[in-house]
The first five atom37 places (N, CA, C, CB, O) and aatype in JSON, in Angstrom:
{
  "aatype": [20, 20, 20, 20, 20, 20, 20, 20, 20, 20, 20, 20, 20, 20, 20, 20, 20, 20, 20, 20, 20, 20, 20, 20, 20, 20, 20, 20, 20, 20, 20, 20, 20, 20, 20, 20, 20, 20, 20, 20, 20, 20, 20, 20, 20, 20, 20, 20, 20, 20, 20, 20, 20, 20, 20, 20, 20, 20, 20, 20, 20, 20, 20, 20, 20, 20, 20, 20, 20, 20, 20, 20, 20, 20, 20, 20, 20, 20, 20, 20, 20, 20, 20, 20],
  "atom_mask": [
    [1, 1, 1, 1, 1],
    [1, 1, 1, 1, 1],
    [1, 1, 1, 1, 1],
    [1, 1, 1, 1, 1],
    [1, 1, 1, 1, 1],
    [1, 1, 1, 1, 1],
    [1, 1, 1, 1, 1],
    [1, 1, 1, 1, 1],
    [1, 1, 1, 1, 1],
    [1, 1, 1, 1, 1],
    [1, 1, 1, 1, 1],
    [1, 1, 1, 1, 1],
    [1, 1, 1, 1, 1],
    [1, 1, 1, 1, 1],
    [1, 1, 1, 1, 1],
    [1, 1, 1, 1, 1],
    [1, 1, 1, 1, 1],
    [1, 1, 1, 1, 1],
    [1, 1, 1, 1, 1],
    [1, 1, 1, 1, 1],
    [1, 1, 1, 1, 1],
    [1, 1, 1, 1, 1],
    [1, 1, 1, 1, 1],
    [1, 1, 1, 1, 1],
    [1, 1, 1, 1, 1],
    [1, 1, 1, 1, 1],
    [1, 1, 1, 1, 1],
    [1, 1, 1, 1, 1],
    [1, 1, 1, 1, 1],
    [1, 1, 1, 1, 1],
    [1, 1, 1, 1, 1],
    [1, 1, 1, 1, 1],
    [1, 1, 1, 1, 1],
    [1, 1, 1, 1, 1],
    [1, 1, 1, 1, 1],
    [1, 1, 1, 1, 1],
    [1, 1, 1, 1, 1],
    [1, 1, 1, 1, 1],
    [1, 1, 1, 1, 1],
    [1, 1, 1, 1, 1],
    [1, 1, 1, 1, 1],
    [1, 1, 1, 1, 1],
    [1, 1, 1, 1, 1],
    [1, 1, 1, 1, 1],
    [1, 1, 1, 1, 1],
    [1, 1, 1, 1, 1],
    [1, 1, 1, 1, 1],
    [1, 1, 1, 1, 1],
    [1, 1, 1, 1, 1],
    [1, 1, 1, 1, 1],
    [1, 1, 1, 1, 1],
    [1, 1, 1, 1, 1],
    [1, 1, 1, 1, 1],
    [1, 1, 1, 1, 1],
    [1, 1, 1, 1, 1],
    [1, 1, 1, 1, 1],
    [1, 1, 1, 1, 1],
    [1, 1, 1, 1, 1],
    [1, 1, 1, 1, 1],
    [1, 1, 1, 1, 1],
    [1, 1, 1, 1, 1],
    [1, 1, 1, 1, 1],
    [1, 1, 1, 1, 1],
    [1, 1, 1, 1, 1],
    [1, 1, 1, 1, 1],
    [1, 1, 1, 1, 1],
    [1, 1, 1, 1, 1],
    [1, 1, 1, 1, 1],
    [1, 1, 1, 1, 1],
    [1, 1, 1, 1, 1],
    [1, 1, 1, 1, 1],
    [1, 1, 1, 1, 1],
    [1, 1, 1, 1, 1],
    [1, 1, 1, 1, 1],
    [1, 1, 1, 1, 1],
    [1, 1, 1, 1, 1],
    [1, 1, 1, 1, 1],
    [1, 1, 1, 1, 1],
    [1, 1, 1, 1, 1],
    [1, 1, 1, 1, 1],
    [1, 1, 1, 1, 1],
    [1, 1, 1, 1, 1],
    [1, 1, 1, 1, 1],
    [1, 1, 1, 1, 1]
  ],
  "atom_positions": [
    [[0.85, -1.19, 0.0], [0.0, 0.0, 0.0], [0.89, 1.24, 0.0], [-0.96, 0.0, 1.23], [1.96, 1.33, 0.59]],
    [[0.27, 2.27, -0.79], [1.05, 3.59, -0.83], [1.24, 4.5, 0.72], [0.18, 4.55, -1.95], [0.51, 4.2, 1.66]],
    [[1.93, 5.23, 0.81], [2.36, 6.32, 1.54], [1.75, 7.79, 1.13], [3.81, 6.29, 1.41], [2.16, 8.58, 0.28]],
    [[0.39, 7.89, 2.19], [-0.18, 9.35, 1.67], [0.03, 9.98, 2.31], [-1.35, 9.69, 1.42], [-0.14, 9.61, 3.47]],
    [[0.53, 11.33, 2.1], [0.18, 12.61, 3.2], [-0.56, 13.62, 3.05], [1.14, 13.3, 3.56], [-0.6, 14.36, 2.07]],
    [[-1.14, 13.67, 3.98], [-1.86, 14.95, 3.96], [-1.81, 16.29, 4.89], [-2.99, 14.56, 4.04], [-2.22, 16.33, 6.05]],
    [[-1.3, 17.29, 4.24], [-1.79, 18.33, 4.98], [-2.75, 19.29, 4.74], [-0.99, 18.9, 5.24], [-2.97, 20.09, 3.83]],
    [[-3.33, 18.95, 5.96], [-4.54, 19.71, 6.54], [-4.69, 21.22, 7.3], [-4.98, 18.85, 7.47], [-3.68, 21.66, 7.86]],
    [[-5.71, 21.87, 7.31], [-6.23, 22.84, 8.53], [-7.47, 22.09, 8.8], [-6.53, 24.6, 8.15], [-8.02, 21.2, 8.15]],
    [[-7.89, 22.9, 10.3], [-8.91, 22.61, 10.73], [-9.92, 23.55, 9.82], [-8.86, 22.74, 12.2], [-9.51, 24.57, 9.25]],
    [[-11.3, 23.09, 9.76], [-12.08, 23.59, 9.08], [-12.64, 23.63, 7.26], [-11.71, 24.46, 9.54], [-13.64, 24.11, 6.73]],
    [[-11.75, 23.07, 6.84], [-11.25, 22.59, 5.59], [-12.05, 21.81, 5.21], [-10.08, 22.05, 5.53], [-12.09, 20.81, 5.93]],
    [[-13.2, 21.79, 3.8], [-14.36, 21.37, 3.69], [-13.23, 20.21, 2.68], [-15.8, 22.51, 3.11], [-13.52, 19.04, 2.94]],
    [[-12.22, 20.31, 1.76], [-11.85, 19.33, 0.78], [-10.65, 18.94, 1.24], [-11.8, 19.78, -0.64], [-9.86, 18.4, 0.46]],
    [[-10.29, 19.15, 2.61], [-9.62, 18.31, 3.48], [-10.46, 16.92, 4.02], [-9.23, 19.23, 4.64], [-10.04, 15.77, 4.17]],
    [[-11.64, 17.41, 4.22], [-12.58, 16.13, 4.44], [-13.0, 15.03, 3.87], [-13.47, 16.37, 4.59], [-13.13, 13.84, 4.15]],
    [[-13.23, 15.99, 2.66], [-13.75, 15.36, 1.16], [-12.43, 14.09, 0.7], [-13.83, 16.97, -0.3], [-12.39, 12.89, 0.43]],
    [[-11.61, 15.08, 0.79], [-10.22, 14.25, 0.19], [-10.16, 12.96, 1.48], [-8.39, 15.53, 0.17], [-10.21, 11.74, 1.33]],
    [[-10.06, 13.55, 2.39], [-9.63, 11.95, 3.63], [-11.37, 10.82, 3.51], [-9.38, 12.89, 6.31], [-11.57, 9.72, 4.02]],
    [[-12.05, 11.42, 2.89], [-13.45, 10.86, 2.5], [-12.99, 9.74, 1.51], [-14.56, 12.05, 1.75], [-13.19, 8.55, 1.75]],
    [[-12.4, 10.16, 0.48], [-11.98, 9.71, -0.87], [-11.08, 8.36, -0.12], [-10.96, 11.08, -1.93], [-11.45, 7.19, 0.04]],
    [[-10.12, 8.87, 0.14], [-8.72, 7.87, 0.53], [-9.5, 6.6, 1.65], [-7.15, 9.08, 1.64], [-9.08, 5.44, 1.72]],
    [[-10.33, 6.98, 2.22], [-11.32, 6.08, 3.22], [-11.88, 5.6, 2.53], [-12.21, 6.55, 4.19], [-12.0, 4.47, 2.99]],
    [[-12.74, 5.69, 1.02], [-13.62, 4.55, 0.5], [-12.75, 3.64, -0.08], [-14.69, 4.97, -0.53], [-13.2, 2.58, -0.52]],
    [[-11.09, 4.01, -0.16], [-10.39, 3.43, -1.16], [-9.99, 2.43, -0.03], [-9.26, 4.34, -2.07], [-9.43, 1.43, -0.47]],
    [[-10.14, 2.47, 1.3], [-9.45, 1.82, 2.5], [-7.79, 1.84, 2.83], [-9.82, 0.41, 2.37], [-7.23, 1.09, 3.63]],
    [[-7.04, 3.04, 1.88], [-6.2, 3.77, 1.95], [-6.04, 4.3, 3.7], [-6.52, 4.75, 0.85], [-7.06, 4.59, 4.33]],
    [[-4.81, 4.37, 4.26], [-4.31, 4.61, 5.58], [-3.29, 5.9, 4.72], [-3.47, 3.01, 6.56], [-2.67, 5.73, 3.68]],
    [[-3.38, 7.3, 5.63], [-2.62, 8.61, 5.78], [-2.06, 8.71, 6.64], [-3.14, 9.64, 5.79], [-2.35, 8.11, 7.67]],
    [[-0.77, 9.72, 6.51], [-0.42, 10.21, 7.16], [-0.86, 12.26, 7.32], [0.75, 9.58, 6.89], [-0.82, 12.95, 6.31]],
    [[-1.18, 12.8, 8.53], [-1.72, 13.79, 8.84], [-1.62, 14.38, 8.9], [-2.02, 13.99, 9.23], [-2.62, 14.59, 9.59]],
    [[-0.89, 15.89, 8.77], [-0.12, 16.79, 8.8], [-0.98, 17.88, 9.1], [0.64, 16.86, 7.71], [-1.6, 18.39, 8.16]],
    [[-1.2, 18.51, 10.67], [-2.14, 19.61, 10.68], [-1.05, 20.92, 10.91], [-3.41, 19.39, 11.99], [-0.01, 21.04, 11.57]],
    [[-1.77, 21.78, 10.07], [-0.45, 23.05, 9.6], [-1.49, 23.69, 11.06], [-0.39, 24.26, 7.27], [-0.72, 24.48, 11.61]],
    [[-2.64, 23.68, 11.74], [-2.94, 24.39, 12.73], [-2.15, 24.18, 13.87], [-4.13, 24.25, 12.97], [-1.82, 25.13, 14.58]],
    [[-1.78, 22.97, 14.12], [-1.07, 22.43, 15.41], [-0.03, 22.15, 15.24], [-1.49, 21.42, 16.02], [0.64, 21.6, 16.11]],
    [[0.46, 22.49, 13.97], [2.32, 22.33, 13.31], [2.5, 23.73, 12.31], [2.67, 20.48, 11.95], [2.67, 23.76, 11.09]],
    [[2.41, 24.66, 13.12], [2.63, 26.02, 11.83], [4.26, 25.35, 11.32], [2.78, 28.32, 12.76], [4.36, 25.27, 10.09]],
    [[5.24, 24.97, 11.95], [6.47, 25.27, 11.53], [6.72, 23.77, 10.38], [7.59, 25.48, 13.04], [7.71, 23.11, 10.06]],
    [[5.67, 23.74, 10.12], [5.67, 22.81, 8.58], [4.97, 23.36, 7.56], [5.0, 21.35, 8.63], [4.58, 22.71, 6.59]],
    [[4.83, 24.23, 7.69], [3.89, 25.13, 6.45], [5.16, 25.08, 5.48], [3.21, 27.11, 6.92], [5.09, 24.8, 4.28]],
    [[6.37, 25.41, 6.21], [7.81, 26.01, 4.74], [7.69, 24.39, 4.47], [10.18, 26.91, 5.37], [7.14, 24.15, 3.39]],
    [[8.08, 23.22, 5.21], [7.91, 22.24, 4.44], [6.77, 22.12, 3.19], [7.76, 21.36, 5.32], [6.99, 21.63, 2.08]],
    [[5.39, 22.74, 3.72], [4.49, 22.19, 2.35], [5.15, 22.73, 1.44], [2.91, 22.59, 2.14], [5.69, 22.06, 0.56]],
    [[5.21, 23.96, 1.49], [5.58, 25.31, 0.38], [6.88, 24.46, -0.45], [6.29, 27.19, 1.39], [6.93, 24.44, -1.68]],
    [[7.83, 23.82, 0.38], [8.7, 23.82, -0.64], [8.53, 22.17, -1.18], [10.25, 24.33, -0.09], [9.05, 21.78, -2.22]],
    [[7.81, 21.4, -0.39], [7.21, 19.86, -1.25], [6.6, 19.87, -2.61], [5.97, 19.16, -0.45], [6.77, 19.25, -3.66]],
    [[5.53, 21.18, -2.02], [4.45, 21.18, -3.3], [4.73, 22.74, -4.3], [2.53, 21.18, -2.5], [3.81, 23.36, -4.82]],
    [[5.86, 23.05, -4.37], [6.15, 23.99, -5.29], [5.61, 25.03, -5.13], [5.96, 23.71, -6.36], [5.27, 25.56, -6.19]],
    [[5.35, 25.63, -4.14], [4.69, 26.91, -3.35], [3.41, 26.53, -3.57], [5.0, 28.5, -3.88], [2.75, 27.55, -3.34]],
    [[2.82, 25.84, -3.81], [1.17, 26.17, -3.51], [1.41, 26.48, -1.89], [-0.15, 24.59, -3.86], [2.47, 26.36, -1.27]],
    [[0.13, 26.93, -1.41], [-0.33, 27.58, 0.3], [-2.16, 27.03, 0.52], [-0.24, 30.02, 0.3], [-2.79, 27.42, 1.5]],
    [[-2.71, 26.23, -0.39], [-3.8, 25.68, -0.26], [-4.24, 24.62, -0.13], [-4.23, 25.89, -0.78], [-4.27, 23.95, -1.16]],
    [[-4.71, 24.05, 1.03], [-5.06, 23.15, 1.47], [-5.77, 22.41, 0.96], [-5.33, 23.33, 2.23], [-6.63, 23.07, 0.37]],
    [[-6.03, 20.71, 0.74], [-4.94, 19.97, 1.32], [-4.03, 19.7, -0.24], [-5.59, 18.39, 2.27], [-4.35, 19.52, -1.41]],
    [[-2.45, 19.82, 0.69], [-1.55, 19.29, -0.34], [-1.72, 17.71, 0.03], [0.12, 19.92, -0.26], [-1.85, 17.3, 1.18]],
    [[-1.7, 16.88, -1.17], [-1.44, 15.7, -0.73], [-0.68, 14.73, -1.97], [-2.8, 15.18, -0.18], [-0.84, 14.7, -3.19]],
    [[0.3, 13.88, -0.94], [1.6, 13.1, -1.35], [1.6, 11.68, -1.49], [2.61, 13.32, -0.43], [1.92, 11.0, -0.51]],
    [[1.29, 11.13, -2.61], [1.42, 10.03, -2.37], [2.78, 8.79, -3.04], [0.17, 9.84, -2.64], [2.94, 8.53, -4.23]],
    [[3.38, 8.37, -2.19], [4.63, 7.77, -2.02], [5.78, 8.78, -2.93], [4.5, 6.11, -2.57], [6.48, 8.64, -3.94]],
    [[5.43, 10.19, -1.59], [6.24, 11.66, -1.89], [6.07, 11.72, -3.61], [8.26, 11.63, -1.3], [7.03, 12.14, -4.26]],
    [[5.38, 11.47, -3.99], [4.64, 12.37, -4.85], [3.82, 13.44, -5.22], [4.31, 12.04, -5.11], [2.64, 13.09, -5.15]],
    [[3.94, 14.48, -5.54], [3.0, 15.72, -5.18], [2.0, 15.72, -6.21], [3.75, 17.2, -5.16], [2.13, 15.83, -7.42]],
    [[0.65, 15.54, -5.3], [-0.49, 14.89, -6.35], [-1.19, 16.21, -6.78], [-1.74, 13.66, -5.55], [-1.74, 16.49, -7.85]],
    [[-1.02, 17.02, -5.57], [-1.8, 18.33, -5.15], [-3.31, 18.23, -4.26], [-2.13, 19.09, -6.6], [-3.56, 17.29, -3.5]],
    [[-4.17, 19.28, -4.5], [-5.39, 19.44, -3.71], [-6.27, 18.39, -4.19], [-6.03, 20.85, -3.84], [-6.03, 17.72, -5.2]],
    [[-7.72, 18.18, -3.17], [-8.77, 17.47, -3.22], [-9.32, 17.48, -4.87], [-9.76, 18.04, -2.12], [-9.64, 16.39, -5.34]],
    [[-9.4, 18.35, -5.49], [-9.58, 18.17, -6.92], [-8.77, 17.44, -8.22], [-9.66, 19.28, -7.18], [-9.09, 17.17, -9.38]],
    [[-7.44, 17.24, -7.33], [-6.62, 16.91, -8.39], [-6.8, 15.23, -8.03], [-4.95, 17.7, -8.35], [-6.66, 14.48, -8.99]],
    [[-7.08, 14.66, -6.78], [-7.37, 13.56, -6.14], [-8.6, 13.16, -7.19], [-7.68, 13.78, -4.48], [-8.78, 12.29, -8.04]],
    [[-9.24, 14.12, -6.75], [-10.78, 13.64, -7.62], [-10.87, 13.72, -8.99], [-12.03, 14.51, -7.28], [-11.98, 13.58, -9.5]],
    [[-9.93, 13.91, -9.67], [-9.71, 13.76, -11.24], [-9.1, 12.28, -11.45], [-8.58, 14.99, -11.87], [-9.13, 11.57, -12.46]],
    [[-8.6, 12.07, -10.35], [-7.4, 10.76, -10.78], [-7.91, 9.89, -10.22], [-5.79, 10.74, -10.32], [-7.44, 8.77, -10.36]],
    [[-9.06, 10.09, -9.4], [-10.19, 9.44, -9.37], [-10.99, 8.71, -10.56], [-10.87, 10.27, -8.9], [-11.2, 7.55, -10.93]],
    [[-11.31, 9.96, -10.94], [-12.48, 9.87, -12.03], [-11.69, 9.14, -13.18], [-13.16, 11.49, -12.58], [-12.27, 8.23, -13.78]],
    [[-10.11, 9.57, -13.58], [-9.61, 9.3, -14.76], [-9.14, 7.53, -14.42], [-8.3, 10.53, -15.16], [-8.33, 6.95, -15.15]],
    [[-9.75, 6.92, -13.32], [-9.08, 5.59, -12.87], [-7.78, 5.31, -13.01], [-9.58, 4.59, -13.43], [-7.37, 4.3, -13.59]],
    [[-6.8, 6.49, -12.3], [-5.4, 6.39, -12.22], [-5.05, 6.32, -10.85], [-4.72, 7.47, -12.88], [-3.89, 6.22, -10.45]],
    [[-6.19, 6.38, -10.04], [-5.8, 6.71, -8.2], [-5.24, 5.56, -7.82], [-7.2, 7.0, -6.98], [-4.14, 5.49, -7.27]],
    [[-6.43, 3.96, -8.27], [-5.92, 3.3, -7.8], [-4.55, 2.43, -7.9], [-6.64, 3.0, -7.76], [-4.27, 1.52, -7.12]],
    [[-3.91, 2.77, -8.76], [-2.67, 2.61, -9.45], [-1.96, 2.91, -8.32], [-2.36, 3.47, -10.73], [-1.52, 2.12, -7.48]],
    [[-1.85, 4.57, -8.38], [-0.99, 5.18, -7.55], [-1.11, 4.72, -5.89], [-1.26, 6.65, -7.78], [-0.17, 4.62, -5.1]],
    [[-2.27, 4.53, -5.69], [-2.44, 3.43, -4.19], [-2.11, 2.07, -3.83], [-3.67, 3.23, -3.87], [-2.13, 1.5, -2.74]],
    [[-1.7, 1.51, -5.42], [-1.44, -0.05, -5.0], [0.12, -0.25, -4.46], [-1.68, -1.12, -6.43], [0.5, -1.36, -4.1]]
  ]
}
């Protein structure tokens, strides 16, 4: 099984959505809350090529990007690839 990360804020409607996604897939994350870890924000910034919008997410340190880009590679049936 792959290696996901996610970073999160609290309040984050496609932070949810996205850990929604990775849960029907029965996919296990790793969590990264930038509220209760500000001093990993320069980590996202420099993982994910300056984006600053939540959630970046990594799978086996791959930079996939946000909940939409999840849900394309979804839709395009490439996710589960990248999860096996």
């Amino acid at each position: 099984m792959a290696r996901v990360e996610i970073y999160v804020r609290g309040r984050c409607p496609y932070c949810v959505m996205a850990k929604r996604l990775l849960q029907s897939k029965g996919q296990e994350w790793v969590e990264i809350d930038l509220d209760g870890q500000p001093e990993r924000i320069a980590e996202m910034l420099e993982r994910s090529g300056g984006r600053r919008t939540v959630p970046e997410i990594f799978i086996d340190d791959r930079h996939v990007g946000g909940y939409d880009d999840l849900a394309a590679l979804e839709r395009d049936g490439r996710l589960d690839t990248l999860l096996a």
